[in-house]
C-alpha positions in Angstrom: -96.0 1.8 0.7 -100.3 1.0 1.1 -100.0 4.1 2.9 -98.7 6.4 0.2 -101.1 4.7 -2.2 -104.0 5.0 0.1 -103.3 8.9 0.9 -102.3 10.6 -2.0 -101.3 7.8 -4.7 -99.1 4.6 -5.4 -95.8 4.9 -6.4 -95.5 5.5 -10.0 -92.4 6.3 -11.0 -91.7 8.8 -14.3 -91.0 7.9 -17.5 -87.3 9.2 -18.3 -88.6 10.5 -21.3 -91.3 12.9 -19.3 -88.5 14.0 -17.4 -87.3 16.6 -20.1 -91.2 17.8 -20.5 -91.7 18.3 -16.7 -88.4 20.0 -16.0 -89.5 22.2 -19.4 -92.8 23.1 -17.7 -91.5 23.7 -14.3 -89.1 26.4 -15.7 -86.6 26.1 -12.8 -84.3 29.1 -12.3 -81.1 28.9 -10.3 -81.9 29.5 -6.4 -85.1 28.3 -6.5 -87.4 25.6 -4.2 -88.5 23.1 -5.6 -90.9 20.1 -4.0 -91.9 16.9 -5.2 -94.4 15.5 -3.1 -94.1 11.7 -3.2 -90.8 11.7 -4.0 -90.1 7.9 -4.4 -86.7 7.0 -4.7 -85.7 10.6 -5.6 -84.7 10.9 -8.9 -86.5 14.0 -9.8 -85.1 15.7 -6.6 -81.8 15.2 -7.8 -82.2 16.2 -11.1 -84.1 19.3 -10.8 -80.9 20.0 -8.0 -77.9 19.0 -10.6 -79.4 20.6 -13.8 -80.9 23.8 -12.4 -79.6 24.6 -9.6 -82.5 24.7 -7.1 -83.1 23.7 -3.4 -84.6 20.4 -4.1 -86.7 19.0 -1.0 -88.7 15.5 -1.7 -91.6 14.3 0.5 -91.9 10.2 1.2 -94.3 8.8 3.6 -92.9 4.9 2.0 -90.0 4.5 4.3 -88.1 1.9 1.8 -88.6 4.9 -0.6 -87.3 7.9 1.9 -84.4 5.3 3.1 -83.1 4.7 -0.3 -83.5 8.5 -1.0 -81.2 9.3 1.7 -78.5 6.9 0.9 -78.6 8.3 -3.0 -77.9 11.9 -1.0 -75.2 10.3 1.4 -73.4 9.5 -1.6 -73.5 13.0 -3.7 -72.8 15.0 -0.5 -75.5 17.6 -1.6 -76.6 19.6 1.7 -79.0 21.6 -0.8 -81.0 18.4 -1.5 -83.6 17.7 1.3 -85.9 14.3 1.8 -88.1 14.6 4.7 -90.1 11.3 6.2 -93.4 13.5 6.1 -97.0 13.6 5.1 -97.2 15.7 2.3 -100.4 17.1 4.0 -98.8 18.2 7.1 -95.6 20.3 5.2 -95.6 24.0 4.9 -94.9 24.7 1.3 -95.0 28.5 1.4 -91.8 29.3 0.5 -92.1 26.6 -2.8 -91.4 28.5 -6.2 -92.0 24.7 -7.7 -94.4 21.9 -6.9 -94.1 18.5 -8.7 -96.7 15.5 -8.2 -98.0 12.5 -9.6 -101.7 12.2 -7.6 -104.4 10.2 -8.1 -107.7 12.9 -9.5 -109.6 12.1 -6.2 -106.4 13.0 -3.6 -105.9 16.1 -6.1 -109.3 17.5 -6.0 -110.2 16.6 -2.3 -107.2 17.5 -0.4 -104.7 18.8 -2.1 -106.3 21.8 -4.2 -107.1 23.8 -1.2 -103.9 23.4 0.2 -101.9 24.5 -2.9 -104.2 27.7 -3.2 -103.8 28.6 0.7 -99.9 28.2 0.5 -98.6 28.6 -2.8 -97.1 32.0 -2.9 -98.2 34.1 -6.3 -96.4 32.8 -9.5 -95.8 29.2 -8.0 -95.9 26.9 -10.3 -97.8 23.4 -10.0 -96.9 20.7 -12.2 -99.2 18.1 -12.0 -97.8 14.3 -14.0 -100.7 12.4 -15.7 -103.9 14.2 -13.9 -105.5 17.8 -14.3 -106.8 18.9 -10.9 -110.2 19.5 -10.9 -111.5 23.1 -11.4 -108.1 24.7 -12.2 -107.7 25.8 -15.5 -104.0 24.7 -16.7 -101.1 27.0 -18.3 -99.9 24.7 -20.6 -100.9 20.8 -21.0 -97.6 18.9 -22.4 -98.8 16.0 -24.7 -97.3 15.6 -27.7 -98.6 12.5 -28.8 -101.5 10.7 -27.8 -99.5 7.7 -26.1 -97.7 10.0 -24.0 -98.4 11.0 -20.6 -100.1 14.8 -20.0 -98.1 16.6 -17.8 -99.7 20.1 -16.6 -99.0 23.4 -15.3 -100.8 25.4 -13.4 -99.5 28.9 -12.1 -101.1 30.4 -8.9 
């Protein structure tokens, strides 16, 4: 688990709440891919992949995190749910209509900017939980109150 937190960020699970708010943003249509990249214990994986419909595919470098992810698929028998043991960095995400992170501002502006705009495909959307990335202007920022978390979009 120091090695999700050292390359991209620590695991920081979403509030239940934000849930509603991210999956709002993300705009999810039926027959889409969606990717969260650090996908913890995969909650959001399965959600976006029971409520919407989508290919769902979560990214964990934490193995405790990828093996519970896998046992939580073993027992819904999805095959249109994917976890992957992988680097985030080292995925191909070209074929991604969705892209859902928590990342700390450093990982987002460094490394993982340039990777979104050379792979994205046009219209992609990038929801980004708690931090803007650096030079991109946002869609829409969700925030309704000033205790609650940002979440933002970014379309490519």
């Amino acid at each position: 688990m120091a090695i999700a937190g050292i390359s991209f960020a620590p695991w920081v699970p979403c509030w239940k709440k934000d849930m509603v708010r991210i999956f709002a943003l993300a705009d999810l249509q039926p027959g889409e891919i969606f990717y969260e990249l650090g996908s913890g214990t995969g909650k959001n994986v399965i959600y976006a992949n029971k409520y919407f419909g989508v290919k769902a595919i979560g990214l964990e470098i934490a193995i405790p995190f990828y093996l519970i992810s896998k046992v939580k698929q073993l027992f819904l028998g999805k095959r249109d749910i994917r976890f992957k043991y992988k680097n985030l960095f080292s995925e191909d995400l070209s074929q991604a209509d969705v892209v859902y992170f928590f990342g700390m501002p450093k990982q987002l502006k460094d490394k993982l900017k340039n990777k979104l705009a050379k792979e994205l495909k046009p219209g992609a959307r990038v929801v980004s939980y708690a931090f803007a990335i650096e030079g991109w202007q946002p869609v829409t920022v969700s925030r309704p109150k000033k205790t609650d978390v940002a979440i933002y979009l970014y379309k490519m």
